[in-house]
ROTIKE-549188 format. One record per atom (N, C-alpha, C, O, CB): residue number from 1; atom name; x, y, z. Coordinates in steps of 0.2 Angstrom, whole numbers, always signed. Glycine has a CB too. Example, Ala and Ser with C-alpha at 12.3 -4.5 7.8 and 13.67 -1.06 7.14 Angstrom:
<recs>
1 | N | +66 | -28 | +39
1 | CA | +62 | -22 | +39
1 | C | +66 | -16 | +39
1 | O | +71 | -17 | +42
1 | CB | +57 | -22 | +45
2 | N | +64 | -11 | +35
2 | CA | +68 | -5 | +36
2 | C | +64 | +0 | +39
2 | O | +67 | +6 | +40
2 | CB | +70 | -3 | +29
</recs>
This chain:
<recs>
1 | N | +14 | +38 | +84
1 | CA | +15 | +31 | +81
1 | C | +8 | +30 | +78
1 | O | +3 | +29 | +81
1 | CB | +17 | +26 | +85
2 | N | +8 | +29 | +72
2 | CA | +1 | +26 | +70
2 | C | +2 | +20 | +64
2 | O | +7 | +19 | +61
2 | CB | -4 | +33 | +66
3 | N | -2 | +17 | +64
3 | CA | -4 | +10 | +61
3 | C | -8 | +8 | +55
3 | O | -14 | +7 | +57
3 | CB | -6 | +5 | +66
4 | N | -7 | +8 | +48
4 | CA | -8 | +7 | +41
4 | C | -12 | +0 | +42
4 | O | -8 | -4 | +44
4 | CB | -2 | +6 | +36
5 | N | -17 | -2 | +42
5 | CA | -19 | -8 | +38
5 | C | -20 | -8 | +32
5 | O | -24 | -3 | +29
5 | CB | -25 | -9 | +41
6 | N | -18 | -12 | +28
6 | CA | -18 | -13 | +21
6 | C | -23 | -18 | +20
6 | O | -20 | -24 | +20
6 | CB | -11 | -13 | +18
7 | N | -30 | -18 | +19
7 | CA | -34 | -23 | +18
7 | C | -34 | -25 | +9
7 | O | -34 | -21 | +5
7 | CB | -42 | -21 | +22
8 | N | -36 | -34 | +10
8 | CA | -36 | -37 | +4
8 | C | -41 | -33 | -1
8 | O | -44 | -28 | +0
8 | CB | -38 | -45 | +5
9 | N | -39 | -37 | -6
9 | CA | -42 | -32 | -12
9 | C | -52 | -36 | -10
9 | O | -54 | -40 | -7
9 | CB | -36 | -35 | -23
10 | N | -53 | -32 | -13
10 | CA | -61 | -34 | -12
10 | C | -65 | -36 | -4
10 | O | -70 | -40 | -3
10 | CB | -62 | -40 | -17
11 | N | -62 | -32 | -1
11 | CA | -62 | -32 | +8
11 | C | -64 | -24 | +9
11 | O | -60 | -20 | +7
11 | CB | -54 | -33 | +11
12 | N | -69 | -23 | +12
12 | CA | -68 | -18 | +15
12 | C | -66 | -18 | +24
12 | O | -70 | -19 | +29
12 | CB | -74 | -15 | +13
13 | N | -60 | -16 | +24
13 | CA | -58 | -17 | +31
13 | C | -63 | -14 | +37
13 | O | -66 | -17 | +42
13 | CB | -52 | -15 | +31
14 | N | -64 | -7 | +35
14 | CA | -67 | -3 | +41
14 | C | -75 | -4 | +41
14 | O | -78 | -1 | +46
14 | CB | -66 | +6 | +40
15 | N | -77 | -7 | +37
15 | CA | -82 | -10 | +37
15 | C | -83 | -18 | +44
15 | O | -86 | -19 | +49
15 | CB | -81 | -12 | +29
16 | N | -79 | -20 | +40
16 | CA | -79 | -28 | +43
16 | C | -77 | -26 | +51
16 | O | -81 | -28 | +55
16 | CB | -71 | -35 | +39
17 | N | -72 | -22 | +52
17 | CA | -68 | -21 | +58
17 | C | -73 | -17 | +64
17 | O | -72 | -18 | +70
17 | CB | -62 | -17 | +56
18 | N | -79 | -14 | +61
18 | CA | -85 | -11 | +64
18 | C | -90 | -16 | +66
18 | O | -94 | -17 | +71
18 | CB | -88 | -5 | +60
19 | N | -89 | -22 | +61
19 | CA | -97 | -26 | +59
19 | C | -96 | -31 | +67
19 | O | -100 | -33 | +71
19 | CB | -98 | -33 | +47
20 | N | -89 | -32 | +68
20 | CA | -87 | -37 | +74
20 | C | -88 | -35 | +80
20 | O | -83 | -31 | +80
20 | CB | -81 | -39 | +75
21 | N | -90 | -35 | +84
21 | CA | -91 | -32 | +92
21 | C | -84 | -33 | +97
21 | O | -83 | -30 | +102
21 | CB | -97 | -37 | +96
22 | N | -80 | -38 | +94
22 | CA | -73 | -42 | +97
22 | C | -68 | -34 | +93
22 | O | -63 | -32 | +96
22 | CB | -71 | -53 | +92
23 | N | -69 | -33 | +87
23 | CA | -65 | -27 | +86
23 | C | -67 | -22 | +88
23 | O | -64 | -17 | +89
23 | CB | -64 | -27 | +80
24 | N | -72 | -23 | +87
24 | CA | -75 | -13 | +89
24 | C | -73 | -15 | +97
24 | O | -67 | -16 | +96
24 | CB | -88 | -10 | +88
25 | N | -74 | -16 | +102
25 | CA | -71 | -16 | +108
25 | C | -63 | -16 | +108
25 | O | -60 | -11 | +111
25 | CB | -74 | -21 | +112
26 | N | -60 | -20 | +106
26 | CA | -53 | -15 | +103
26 | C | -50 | -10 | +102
26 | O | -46 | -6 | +106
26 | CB | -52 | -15 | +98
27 | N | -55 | -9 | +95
27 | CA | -52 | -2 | +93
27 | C | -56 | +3 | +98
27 | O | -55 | +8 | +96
27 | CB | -53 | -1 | +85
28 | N | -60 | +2 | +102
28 | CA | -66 | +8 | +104
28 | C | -61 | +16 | +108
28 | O | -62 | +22 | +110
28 | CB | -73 | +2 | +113
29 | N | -54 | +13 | +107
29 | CA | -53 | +22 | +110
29 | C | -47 | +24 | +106
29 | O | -43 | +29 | +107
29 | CB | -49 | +23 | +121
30 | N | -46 | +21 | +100
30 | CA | -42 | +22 | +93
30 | C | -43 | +28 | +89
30 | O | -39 | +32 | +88
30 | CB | -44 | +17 | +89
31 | N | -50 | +26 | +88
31 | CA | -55 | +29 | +82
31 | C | -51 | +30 | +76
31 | O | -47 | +35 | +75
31 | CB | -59 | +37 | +84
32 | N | -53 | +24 | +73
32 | CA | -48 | +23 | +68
32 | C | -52 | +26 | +62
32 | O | -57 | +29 | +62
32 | CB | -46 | +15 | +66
33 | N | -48 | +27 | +55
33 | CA | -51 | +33 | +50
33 | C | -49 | +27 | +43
33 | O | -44 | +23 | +42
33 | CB | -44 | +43 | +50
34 | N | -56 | +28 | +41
34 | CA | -55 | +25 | +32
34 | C | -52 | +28 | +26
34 | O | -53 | +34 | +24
34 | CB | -62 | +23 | +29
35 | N | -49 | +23 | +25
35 | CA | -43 | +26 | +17
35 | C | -45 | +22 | +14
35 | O | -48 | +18 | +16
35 | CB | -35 | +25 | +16
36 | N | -44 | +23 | +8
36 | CA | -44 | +20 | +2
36 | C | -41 | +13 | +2
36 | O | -44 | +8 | +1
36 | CB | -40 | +24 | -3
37 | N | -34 | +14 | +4
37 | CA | -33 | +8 | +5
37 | C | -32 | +1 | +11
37 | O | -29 | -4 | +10
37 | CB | -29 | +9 | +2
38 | N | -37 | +6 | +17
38 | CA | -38 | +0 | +22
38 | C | -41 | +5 | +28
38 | O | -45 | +9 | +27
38 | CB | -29 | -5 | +24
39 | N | -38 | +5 | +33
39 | CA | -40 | +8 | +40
39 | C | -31 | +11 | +41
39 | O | -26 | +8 | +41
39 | CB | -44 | +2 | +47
40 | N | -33 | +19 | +44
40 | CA | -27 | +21 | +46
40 | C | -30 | +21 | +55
40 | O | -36 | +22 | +57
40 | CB | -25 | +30 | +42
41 | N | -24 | +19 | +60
41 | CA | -24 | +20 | +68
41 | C | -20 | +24 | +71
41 | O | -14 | +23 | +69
41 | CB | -24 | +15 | +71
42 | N | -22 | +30 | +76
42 | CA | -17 | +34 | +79
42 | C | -14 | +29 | +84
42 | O | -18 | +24 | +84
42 | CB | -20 | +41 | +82
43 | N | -10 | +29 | +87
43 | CA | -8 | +24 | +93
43 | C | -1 | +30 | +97
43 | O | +4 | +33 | +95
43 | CB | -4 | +14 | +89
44 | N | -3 | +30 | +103
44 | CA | +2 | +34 | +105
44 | C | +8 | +31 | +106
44 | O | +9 | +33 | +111
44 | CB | +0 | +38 | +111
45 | N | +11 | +27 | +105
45 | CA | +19 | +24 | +105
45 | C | +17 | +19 | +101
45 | O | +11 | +19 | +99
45 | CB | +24 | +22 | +113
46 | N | +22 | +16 | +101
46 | CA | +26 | +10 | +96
46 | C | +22 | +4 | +101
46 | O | +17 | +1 | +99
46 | CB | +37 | +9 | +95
47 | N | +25 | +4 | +105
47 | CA | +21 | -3 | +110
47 | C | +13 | -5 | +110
47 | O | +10 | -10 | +109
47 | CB | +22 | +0 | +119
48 | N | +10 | +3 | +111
48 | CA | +1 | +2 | +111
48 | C | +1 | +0 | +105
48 | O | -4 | -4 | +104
48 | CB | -5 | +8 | +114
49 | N | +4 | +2 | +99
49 | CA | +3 | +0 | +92
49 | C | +6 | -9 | +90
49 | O | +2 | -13 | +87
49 | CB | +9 | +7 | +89
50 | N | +9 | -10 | +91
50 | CA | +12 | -17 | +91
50 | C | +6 | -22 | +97
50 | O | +3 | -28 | +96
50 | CB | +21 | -17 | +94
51 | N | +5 | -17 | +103
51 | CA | -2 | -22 | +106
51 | C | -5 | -22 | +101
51 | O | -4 | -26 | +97
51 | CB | -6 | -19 | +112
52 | N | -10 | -16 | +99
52 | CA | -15 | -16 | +96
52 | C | -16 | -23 | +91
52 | O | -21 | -27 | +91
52 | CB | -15 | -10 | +92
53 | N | -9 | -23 | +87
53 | CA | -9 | -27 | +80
53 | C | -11 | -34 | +83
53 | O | -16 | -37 | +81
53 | CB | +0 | -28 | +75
54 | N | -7 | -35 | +90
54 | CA | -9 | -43 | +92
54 | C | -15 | -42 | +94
54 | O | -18 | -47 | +93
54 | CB | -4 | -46 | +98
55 | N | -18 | -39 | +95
55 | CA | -27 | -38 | +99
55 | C | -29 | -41 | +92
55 | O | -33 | -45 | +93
55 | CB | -31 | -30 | +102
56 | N | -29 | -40 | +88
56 | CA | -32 | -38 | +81
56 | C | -29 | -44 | +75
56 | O | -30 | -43 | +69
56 | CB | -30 | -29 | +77
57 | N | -26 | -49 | +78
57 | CA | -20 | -52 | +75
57 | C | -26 | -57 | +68
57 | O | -25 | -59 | +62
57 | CB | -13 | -59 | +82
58 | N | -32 | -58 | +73
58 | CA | -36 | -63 | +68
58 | C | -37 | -61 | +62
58 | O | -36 | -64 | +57
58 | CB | -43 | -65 | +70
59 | N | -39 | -53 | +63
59 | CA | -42 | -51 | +58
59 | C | -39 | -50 | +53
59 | O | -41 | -50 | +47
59 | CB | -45 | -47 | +59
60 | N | -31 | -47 | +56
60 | CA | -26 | -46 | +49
60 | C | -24 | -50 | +47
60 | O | -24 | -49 | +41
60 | CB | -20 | -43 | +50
61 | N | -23 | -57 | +49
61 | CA | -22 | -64 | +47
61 | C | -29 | -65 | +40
61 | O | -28 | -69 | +35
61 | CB | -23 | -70 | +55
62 | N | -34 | -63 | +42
62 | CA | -38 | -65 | +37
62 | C | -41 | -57 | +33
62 | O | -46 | -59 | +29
62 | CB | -44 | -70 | +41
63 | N | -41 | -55 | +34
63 | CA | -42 | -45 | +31
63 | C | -37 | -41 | +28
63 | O | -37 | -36 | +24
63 | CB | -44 | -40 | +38
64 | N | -31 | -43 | +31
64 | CA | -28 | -36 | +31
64 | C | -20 | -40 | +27
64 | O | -18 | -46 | +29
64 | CB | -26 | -31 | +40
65 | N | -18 | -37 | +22
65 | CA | -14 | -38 | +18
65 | C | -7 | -38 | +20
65 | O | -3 | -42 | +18
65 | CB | -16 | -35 | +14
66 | N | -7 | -31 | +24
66 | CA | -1 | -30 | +27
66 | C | -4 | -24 | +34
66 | O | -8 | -21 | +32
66 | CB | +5 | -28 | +21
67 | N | -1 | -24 | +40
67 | CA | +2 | -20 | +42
67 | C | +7 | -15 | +45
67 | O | +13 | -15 | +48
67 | CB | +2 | -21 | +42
68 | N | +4 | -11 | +44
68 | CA | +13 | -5 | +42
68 | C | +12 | +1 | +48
68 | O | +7 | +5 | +50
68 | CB | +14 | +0 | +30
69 | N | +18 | +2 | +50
69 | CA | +19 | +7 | +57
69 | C | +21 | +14 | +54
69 | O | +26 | +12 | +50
69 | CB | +25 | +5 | +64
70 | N | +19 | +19 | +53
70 | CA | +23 | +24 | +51
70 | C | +25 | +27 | +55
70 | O | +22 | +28 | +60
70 | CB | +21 | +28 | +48
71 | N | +32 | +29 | +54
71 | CA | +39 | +33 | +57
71 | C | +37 | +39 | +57
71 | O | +35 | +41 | +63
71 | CB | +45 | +33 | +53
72 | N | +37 | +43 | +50
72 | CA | +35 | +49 | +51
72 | C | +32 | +51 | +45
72 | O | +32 | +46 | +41
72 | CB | +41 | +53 | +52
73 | N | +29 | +55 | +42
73 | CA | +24 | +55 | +38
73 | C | +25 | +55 | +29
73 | O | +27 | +59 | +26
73 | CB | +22 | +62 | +41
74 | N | +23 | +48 | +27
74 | CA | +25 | +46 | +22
74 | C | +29 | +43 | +21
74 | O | +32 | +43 | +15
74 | CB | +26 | +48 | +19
75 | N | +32 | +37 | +29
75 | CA | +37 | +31 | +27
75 | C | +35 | +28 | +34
75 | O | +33 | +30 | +40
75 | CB | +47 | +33 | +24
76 | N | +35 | +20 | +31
76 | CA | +32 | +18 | +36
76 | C | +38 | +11 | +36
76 | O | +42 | +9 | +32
76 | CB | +24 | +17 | +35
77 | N | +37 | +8 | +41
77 | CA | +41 | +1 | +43
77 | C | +35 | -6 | +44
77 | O | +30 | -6 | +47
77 | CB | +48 | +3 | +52
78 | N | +37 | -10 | +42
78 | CA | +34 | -18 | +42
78 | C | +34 | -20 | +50
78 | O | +38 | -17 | +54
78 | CB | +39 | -25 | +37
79 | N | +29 | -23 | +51
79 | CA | +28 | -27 | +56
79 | C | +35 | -32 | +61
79 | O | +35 | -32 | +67
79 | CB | +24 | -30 | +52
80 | N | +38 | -34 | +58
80 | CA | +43 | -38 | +56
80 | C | +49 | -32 | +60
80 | O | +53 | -34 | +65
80 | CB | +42 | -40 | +48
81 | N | +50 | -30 | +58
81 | CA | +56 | -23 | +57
81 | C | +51 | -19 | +64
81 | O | +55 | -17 | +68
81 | CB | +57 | -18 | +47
82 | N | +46 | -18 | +65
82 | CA | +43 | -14 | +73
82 | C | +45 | -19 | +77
82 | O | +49 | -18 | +82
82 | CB | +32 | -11 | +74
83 | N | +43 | -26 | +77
83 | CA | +45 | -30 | +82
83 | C | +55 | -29 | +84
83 | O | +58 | -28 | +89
83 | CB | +42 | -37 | +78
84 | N | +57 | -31 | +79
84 | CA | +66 | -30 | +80
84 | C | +69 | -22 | +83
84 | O | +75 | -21 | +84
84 | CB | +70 | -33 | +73
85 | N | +64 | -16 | +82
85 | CA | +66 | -11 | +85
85 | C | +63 | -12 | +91
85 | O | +66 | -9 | +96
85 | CB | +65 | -5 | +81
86 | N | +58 | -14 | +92
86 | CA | +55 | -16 | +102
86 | C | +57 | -19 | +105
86 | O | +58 | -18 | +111
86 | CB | +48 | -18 | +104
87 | N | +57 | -25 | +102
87 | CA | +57 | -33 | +107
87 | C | +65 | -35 | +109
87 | O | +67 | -36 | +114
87 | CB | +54 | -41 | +101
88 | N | +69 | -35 | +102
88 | CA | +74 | -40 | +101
88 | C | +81 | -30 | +101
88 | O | +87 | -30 | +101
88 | CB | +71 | -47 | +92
89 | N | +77 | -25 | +101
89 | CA | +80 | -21 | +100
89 | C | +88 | -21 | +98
89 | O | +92 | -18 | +101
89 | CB | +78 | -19 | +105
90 | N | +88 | -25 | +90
90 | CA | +92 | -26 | +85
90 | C | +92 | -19 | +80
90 | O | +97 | -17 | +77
90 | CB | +90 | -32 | +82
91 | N | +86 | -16 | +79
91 | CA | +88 | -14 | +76
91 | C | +86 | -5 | +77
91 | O | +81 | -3 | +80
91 | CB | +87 | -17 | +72
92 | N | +91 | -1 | +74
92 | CA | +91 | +7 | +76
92 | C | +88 | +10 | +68
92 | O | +91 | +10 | +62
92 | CB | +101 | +11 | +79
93 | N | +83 | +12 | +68
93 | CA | +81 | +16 | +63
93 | C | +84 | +23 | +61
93 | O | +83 | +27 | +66
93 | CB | +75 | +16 | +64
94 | N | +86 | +26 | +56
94 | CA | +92 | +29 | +54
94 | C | +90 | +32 | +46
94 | O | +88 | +29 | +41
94 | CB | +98 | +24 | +53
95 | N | +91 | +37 | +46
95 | CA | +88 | +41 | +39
95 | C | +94 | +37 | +33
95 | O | +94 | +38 | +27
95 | CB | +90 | +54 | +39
96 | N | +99 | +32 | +36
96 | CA | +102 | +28 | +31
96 | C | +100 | +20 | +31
96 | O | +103 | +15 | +28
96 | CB | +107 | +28 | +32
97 | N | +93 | +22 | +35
97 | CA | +92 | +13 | +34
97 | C | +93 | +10 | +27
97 | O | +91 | +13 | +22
97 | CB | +84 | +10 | +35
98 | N | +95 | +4 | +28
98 | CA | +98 | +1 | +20
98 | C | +92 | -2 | +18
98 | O | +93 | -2 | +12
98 | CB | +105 | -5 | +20
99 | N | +86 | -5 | +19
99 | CA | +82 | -10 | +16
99 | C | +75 | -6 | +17
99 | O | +73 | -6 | +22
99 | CB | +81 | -17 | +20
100 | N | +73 | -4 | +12
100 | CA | +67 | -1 | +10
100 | C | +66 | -4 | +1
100 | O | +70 | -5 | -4
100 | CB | +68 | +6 | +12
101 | N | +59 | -3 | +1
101 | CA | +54 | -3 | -2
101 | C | +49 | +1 | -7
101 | O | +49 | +5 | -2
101 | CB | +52 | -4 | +0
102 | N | +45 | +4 | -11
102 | CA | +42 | +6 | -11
102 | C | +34 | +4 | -13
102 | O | +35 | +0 | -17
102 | CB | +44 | +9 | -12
103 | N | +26 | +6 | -12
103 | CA | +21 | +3 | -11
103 | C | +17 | +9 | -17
103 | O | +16 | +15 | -16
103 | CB | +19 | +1 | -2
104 | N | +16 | +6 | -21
104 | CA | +12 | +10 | -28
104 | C | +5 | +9 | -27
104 | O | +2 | +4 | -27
104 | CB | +13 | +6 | -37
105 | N | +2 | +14 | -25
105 | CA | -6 | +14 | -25
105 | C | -9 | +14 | -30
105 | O | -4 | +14 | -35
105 | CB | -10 | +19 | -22
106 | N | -15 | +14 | -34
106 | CA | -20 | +16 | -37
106 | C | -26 | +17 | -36
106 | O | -29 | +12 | -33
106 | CB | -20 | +13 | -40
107 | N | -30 | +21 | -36
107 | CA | -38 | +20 | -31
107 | C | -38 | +15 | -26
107 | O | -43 | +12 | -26
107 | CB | -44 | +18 | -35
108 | N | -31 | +15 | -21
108 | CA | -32 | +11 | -14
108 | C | -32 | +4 | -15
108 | O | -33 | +0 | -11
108 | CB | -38 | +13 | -11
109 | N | -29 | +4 | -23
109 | CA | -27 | -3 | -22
109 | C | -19 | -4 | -26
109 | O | -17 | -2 | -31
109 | CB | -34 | -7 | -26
110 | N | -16 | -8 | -19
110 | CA | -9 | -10 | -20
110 | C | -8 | -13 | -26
110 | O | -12 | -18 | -28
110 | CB | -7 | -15 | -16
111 | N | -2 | -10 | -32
111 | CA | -2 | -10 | -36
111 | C | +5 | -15 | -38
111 | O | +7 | -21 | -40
111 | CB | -3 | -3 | -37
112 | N | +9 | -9 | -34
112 | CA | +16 | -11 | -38
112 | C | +22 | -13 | -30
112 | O | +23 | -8 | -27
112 | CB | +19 | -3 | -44
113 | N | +25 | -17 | -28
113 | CA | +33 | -17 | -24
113 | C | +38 | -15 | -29
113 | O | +38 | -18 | -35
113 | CB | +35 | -25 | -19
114 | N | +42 | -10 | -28
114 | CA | +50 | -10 | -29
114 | C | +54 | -9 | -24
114 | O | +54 | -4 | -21
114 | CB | +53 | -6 | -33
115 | N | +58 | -16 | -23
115 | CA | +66 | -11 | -18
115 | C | +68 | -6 | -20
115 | O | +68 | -4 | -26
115 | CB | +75 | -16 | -17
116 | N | +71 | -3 | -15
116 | CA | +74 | +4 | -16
116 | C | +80 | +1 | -15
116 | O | +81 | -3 | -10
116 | CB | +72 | +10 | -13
117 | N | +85 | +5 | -19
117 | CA | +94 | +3 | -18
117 | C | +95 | +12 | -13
117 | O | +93 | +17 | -12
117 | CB | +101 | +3 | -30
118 | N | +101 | +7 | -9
118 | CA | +102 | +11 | -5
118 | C | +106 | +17 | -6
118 | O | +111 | +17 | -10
118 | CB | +104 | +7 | -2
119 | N | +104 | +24 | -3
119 | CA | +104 | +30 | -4
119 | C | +98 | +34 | -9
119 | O | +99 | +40 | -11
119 | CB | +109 | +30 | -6
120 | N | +94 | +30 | -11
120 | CA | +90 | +35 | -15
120 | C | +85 | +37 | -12
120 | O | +84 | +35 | -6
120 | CB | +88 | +32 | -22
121 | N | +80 | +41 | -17
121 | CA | +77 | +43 | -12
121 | C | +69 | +43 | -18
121 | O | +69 | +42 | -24
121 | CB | +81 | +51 | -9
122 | N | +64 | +43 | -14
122 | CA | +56 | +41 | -17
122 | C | +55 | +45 | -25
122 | O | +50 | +43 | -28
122 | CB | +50 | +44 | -12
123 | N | +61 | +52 | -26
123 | CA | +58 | +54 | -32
123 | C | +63 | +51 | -39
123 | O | +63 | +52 | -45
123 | CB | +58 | +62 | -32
124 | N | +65 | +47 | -35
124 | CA | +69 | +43 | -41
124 | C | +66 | +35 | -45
124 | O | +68 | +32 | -50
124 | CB | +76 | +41 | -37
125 | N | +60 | +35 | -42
125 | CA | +57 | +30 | -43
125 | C | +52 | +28 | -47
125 | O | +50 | +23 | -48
125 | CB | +57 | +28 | -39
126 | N | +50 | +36 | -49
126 | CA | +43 | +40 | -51
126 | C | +42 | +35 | -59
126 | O | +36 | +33 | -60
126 | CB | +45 | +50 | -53
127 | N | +46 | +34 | -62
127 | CA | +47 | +31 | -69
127 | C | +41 | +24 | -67
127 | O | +37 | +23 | -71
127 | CB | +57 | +28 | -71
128 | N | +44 | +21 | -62
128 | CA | +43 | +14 | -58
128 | C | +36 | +13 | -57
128 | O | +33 | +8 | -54
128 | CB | +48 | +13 | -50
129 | N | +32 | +18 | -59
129 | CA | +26 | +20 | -55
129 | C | +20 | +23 | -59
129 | O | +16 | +26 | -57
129 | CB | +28 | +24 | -50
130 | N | +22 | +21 | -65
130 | CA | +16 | +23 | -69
130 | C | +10 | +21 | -71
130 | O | +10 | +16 | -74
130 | CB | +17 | +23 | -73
131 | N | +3 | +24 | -67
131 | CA | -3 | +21 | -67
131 | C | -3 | +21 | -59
131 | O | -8 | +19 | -57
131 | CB | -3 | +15 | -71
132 | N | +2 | +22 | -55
132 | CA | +2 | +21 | -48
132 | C | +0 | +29 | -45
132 | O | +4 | +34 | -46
132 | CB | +11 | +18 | -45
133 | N | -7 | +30 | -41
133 | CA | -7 | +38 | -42
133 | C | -3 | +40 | -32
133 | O | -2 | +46 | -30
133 | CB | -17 | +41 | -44
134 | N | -3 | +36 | -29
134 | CA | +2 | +37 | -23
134 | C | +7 | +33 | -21
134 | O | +6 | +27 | -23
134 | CB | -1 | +37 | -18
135 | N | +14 | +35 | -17
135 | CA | +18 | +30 | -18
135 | C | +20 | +33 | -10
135 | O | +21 | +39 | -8
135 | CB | +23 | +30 | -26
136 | N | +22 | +26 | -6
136 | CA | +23 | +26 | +1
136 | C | +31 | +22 | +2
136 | O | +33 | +16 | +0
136 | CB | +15 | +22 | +6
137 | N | +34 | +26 | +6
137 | CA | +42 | +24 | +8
137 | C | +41 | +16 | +12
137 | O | +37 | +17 | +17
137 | CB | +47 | +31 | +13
138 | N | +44 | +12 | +12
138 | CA | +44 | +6 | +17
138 | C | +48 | +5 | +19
138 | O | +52 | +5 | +15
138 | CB | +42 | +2 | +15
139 | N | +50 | +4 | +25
139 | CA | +56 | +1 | +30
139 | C | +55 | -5 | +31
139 | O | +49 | -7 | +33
139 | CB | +56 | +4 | +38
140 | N | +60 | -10 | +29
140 | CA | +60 | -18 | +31
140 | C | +66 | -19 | +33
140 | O | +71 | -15 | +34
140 | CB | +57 | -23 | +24
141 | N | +65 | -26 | +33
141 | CA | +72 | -29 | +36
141 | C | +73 | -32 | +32
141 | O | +68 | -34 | +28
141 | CB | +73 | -33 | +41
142 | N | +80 | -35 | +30
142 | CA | +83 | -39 | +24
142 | C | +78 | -44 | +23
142 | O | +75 | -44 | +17
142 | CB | +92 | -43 | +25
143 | N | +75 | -48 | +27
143 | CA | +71 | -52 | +23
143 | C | +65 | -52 | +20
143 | O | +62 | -55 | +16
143 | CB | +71 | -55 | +26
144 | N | +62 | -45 | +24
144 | CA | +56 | -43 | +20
144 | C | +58 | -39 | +11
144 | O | +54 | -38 | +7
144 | CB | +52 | -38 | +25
145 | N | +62 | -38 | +11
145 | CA | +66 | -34 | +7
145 | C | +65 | -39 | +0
145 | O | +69 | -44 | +1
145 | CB | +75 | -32 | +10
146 | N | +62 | -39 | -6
146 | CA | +61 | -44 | -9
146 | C | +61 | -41 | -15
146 | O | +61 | -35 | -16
146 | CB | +55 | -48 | -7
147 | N | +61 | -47 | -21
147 | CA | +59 | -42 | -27
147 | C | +52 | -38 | -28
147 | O | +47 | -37 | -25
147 | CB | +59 | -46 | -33
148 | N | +54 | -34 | -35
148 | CA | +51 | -29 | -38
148 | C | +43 | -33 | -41
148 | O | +44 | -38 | -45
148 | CB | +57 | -25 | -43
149 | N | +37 | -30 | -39
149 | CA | +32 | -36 | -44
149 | C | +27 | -31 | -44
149 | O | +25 | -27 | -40
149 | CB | +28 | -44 | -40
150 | N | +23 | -32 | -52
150 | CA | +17 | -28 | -50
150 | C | +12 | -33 | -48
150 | O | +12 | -39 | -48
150 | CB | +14 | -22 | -56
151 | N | +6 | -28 | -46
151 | CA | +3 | -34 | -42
151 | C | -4 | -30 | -45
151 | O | -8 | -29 | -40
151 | CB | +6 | -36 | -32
152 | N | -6 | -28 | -50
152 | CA | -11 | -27 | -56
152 | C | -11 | -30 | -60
152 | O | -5 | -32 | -61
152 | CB | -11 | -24 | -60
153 | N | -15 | -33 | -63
153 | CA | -17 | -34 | -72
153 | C | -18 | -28 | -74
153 | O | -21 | -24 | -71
153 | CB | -23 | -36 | -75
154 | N | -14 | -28 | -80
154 | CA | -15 | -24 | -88
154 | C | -23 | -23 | -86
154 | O | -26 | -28 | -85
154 | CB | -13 | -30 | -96
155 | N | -26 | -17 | -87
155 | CA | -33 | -16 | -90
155 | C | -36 | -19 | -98
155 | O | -42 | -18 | -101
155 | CB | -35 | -8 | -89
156 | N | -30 | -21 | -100
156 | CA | -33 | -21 | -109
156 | C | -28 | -27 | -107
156 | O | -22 | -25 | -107
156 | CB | -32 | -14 | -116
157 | N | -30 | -34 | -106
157 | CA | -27 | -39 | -109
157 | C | -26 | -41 | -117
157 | O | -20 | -41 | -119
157 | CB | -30 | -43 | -106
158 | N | -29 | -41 | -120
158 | CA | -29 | -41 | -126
158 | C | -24 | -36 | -132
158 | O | -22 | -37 | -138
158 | CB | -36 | -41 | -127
159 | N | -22 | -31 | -127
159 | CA | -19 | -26 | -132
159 | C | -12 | -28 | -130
159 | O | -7 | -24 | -132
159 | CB | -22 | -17 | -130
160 | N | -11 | -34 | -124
160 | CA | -4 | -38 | -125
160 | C | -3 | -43 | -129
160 | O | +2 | -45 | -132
160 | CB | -3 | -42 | -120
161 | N | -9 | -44 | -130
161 | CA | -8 | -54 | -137
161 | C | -6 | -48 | -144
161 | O | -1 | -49 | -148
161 | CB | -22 | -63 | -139
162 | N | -9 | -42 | -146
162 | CA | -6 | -39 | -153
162 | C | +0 | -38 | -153
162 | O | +3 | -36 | -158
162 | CB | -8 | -32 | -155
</recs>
């Protein structure tokens, strides 16, 4: 099991997360790895991984944008949705989960959300994603399951007002 931190835009997470003595003692047997778009963490199960988030809850509250557990390599499930497959053990994750997402990078910075309708699959969305140079499957639960937004500016505002 390992754990995405998605830090805010002009944040360097693995930075900030080293510069604290309260996180570095945390994370000190993790050894977490810098991405582009935040800190990736190995965690050996779902549990030390959901600890972890709560050890660390300040920092994601004020650093980290989002969250996210990955399943298996190149789709990952929300915070929200790891809690109801551990805690409340509602829910069974299934190559037919119905509520997913997908998360448009650009040089590590979150670009774009689109729901995905159910049964499709990540190369159908490619259209959805232009200017996005990686794109990551998301598992949520109906309520995280939200509309489609980009979450960029246009680099040429002006070449909208022509």
């Amino acid at each position: 099991m390992n754990v995405l931190l998605i830090q805010r835009e002009g944040i360097d997470l693995h930075h900030t997360l080293f510069s604290s003595e309260t996180s570095r003692m945390a994370l000190r047997f993790y050894h977490p790895k810098k991405k582009s778009c935040g800190v990736y963490i190995s965690c050996a199960t779902l549990s030390s991984a959901l600890s972890l988030v709560a050890e660390l809850r300040w920092y994601i509250r004020r650093y980290v944008r989002e969250p996210l557990f990955e399943l298996e390599t190149g789709i990952y499930f929300t915070h929200p949705l790891a809690q109801d497959v551990y805690y409340e053990r509602t829910a069974v994750l299934g190559p037919t989960w119905p509520y997913r997402k997908l998360y448009g990078f650009r040089e590590g910075k979150l670009v774009s959300s689109v729901p995905m309708s159910l049964g499709s699959t990540i190369e159908e969305y490619h259209q959805e994603y232009i200017g996005a140079d990686r794109t990551i499957e998301i598992w949520c639960t109906e309520d995280d399951r939200e509309e489609g937004e980009r979450m960029d500016e246009p680099e040429d505002k002006g070449a909208l007002l022509e």
